[in-house]
C-alpha positions in Angstrom: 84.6 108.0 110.0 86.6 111.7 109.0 84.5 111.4 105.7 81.4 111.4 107.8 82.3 114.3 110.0 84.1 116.3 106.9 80.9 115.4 105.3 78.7 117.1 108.3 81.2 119.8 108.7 80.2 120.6 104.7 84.0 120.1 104.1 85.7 119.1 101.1 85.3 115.3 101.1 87.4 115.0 97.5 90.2 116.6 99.3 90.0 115.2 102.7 90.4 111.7 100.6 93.0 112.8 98.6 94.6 113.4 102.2 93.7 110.4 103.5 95.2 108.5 100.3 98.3 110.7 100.6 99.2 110.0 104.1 98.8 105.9 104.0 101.4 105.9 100.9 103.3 108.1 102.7 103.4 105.8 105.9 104.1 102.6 104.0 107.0 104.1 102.4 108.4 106.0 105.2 107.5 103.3 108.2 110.4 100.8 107.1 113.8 103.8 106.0 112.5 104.9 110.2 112.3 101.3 111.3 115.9 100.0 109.4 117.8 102.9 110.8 
């Protein structure tokens, strides 16, 4: 879905990705240290 609308905004869909991709390894790392404090 924020491909499609960074696609219809003409945004950069490579970086929006990269983003995307960024932020979930991000989360999978950083959601247990929160959760076992």
């Amino acid at each position: 879905m924020a491909n499609l609308l960074t696609h219809l905004a003409r945004g950069d869909t490579a970086l929006s990705n990269s983003i995307t991709g960024i932020s979930s390894l991000a989360s999978v790392i950083t959601a247990p240290l929160f959760l076992s404090l």
